[in-house]
N, C-alpha and C positions, 0 to 999 in steps of 0.2 A: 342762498341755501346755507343753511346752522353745519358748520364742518362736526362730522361723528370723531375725530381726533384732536387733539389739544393743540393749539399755537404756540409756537415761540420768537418774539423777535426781540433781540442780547444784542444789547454794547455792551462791552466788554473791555477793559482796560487795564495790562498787567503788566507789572514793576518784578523782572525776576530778580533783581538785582535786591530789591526789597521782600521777597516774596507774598508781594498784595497786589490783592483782586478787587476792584470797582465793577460793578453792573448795576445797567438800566435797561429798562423794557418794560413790553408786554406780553403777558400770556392769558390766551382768551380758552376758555375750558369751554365745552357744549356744555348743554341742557341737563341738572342734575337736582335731584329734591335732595340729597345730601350735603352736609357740608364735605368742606375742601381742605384735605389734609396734605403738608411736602413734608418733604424732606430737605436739609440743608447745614451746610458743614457745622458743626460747633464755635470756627475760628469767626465766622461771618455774620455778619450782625445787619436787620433788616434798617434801612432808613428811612422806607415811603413805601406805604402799602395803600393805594387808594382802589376802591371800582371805580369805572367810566362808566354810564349809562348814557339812555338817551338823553333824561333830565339832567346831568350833570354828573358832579362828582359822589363818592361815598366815600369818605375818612374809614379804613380800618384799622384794625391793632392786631399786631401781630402776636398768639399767642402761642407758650411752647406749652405741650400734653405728652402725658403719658400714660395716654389713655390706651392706647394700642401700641408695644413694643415692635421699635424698630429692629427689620431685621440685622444681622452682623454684617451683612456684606455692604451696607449703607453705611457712612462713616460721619452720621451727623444724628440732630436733633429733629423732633416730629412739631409742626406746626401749622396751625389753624386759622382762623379769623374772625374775631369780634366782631357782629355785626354784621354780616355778610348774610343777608338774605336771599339764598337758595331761590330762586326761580327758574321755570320751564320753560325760558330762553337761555342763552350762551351769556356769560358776564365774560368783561375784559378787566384783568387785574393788571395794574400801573405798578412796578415794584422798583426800587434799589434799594442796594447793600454791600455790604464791602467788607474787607478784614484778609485775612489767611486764611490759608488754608491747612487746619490742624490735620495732624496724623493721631490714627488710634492710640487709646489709653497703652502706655509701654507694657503692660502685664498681661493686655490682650493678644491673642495668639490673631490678632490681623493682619494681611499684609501691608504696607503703605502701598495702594494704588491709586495715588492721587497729592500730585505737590509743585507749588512752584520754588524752584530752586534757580543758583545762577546759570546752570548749565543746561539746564533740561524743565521742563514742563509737560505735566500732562495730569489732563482732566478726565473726567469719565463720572458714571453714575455713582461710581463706588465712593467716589470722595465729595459726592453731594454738593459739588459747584456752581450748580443753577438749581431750582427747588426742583426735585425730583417728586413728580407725581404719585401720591403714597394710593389711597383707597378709590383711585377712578382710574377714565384708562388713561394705559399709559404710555402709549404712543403717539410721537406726536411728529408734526414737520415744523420746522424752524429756518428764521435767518438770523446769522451771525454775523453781529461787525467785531473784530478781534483785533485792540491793536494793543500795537509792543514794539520793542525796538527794532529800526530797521535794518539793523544788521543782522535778523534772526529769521528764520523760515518755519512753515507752521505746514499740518495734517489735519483735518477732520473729517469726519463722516457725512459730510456732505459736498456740493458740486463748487469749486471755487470760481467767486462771478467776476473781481478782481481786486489789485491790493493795490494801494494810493500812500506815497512818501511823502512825508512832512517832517521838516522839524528834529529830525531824526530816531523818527519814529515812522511807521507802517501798519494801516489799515486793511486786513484780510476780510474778505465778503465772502462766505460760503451759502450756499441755499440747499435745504432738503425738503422737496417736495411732498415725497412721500412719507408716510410716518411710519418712524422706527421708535426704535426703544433707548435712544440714548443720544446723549450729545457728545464728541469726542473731540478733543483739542490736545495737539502733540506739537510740540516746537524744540527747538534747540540754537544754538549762535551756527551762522552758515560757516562760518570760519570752520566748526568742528563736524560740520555735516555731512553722511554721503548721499549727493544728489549728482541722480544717475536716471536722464528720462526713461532707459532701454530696459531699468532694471526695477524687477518689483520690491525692491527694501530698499527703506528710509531710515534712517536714524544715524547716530554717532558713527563718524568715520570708521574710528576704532573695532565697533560693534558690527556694522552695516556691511563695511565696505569688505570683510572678507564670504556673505552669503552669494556673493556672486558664481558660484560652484554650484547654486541650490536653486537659480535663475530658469535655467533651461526646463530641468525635471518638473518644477511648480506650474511653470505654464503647459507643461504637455499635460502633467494629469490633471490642471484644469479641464482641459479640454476634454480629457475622458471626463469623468461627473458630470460636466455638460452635455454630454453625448447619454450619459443613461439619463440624468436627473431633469435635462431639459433645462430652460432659460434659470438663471439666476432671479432674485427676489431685486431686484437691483440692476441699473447699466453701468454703476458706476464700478471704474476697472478693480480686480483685486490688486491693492498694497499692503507689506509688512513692515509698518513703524516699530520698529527695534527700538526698545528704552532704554535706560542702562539701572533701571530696579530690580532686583535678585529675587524679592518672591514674587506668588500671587500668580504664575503662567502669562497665558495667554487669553485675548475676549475680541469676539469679531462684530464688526459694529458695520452694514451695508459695505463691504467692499474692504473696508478700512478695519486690517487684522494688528492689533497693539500685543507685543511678544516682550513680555520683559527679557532681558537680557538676550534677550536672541536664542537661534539655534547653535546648538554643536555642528561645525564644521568637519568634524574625527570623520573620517570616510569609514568606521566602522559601526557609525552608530547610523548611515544614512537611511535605512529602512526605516525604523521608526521614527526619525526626523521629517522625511516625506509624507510616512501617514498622519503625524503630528501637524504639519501645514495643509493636508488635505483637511482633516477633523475640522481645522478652522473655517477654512472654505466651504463646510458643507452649512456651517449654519447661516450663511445666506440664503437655503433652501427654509431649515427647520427649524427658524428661530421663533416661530410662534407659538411658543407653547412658553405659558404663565412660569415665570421663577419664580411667585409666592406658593404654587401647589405641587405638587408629586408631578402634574404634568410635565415637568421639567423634564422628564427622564426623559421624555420622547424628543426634544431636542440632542440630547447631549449622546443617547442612544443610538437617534441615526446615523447622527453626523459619525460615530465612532465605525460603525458599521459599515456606511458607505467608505469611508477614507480608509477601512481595513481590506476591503473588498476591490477600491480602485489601485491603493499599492498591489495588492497581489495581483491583479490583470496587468498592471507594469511593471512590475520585475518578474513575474511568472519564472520565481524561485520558491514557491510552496509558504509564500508568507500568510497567508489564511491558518492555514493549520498549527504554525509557530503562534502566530499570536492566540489561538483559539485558546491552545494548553499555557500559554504563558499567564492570559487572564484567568483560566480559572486556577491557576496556585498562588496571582497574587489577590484573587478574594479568597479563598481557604484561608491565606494566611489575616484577613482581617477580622476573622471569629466571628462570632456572632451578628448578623446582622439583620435590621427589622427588612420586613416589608417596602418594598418599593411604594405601596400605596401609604406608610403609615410615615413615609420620609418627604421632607421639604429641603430645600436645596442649599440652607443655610447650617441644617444639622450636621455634624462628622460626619454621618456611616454614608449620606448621603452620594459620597463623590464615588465610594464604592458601589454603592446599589446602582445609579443613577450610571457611572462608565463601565464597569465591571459586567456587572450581573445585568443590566439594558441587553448593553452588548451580548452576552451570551443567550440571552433568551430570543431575540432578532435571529443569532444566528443558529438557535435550536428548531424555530420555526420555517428556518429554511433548509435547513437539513428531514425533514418530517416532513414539509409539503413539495420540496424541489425546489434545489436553487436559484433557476431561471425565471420561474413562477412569481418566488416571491421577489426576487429583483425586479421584473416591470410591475411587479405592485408599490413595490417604494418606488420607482421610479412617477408612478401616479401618483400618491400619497403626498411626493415632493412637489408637484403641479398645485396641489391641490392647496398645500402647506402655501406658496408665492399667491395664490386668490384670494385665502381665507386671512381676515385679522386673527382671529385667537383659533387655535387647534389643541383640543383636549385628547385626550384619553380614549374616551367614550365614541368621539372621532374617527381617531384610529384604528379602536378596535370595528366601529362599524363597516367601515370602510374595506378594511383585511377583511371581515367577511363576509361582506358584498362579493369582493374578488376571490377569494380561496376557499369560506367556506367554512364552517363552525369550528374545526379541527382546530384549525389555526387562532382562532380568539379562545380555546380551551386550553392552549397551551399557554397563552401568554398570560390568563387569569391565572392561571395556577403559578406561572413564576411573576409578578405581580405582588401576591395573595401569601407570597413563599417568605417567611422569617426563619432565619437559621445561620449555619453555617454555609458557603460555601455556593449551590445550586440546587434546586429542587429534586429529588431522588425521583425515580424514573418510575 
């Protein structure tokens, strides 16, 4: 049977001490009458680009286009293939290449999320480490062989099958069956590590080792989300790999949540610390919705929503209504702002449209139809979101009112639909 998702199987070979990356493999794409567009870091340089057929080989050339602008949050060059005849079969593409891994132009307002250094490594989509799937889908399962030195310890977003010492060096074998949207690799020297089986953060002793305060709380209101949202997207457990990079937040990849620099430990900022690691938690429910369209919002929307909604049922100190008024004066204060529908996820006003204004129109429509009502509808929604590969909009909104009722897709169209200041006037 032709897999509807993309393959990946990486050798992977990294020198942090040098900061360079060697890869080989292959990735077998399904059936597509288009050509095949990646992405891949600026630092990294392609050295064998062949098809495998049944007849044999195909020689291609790897060429770089600027035919379609990559978005900002990819941190490489757009590339194609000479020669690559599109058929209505699956091709497998043979690749290596190698180099570093460049950081954004200095004048770009980017953040670095993506480097190997001597201390610390870590990979992700955003720093286009392995060709990241531009105009097809982009979800894919992979197995990873990852070696390095073995005095170093590693994290990724998939199941580890196991690590082999040589030489003084170490072989990590992860597999991810299912197909997500990223491949994620996080290491650091064990000497400076905190590895702790009991506890869910990884990262820099320094960084790591004081969220153990934050242990307890994380795994209970997991367990609430799980209790409205129903099974995770995922069996593999939630971990918090702590970096020690100062921008650019947090991004939750199956299970495996990457938090630059960590949380604030202040026991007065614990309330929104909690909802901040639920937010993360939730997008192993509602990660399917496309980051190249507006759909995005409904990702970053619910997740905001549910993890505002699970802090206030566990601390039931009125945090709903705190954070209700605090997000809408920290959108007032962002002025102007388009349309949720006429924003993509890479633009400014987005993160406000997309966490801000999401969030308060979720919670407008449940203030208007009843709050119990519309929580077992996200709770469905979120069912629905773990079955379905891609969840739009159009989705959602059918979906709400299937269960609620035209009211409730009138409302959201109209904040949606809404450019301005601030929330749509009543």
């Amino acid at each position: 049977m032709v897999s509807a998702n993309n393959e990946y199987a990486l050798k992977c070979v990294v020198n942090p001490q040098k900061g360079q990356l060697k890869v080989s493999g292959t990735i077998i794409i399904p059936a597509r009458k288009e050509s095949a567009f990646f992405i891949l870091n600026r630092g990294l340089r392609w050295t064998k680009t062949i098809r495998r057929t049944a007849s044999g080989y195909q020689e291609l050339t790897a060429i770089k286009t600027d035919i379609v602008e990559v978005p900002k949050f990819y941190n490489g060059d757009l590339w194609t293939f000479d020669g690559l005849d599109m058929a209505l079969d699956e091709f497998v593409l043979e690749i290596e290449y190698n180099g570093q891994i460049h950081p954004p132009a200095k004048d770009s307002d980017i953040p670095i999320m993506g480097y190997i250094k001597r201390d610390f490594v870590e990979l992700a989509c955003y720093s286009a480490w392995y060709p990241v799937p531009f105009n097809m889908e982009t979800n894919m399962s992979f197995e990873l062989e990852f070696e390095g030195p073995d005095d170093w310890t590693w994290e990724a977003n998939g199941k580890l099958q196991k690590v082999e010492y040589s030489n003084e060096s170490a072989v990590w074998r992860w597999e991810q069956t299912r197909p997500v949207n990223d491949i994620v690799v996080v290491g650091l020297p064990k000497r400076d590590a905190h590895l702790n089986a009991e506890s869910l953060f990884w990262g820099p002793r320094d960084l790591a080792g004081s969220h153990k305060v934050l242990d307890t709380s994380a795994r209970e209101m997991k367990i609430l989300l799980e209790d409205w949202l129903g099974p995770r997207d995922t069996k593999d457990s939630v971990r918090f790999a702590i970096t020690p990079r100062k921008m650019g937040g947090a991004y939750a990849r199956s299970g495996l949540i990457v938090v630059g620099g960590g949380y604030s430990t202040d026991a007065s900022l614990r309330k929104s610390v909690l909802q901040a690691m639920c937010h993360e938690i939730c997008h192993d429910w509602f990660c399917k919705a496309s980051v190249r369209t507006y759909d995005n919002w409904l990702d970053e929307a619910l997740a905001e929503y549910c993890s505002v909604m699970v802090t206030d049922d566990y601390l039931n100190e009125g945090y709903l209504e705190l954070h209700v008024e605090k997000t809408k004066q920290l959108l007032e204060k962002q002025g102007n702002i388009p349309a949720i529908r006429n924003l993509v996820r890479e633009q400014g006003e987005a993160y406000a449209a997309y966490y801000f204004r999401g969030f308060l129109l979720l919670n407008e429509i449940s203030e208007k139809i009843g709050r119990n009502q519309f929580r077992t509808m996200v709770g469905e929604i979120a069912q629905l979101c773990v079955k379905e590969r891609l969840v739009t909009t159009d989705v959602f909104l059918e979906f709400m009112e299937g269960v609620l009722g035209k009211k409730a897709t009138m409302i959201a169209n109209q904040w949606l639909d809404y450019e301005g200041t601030g929330i749509p006037p009543n």
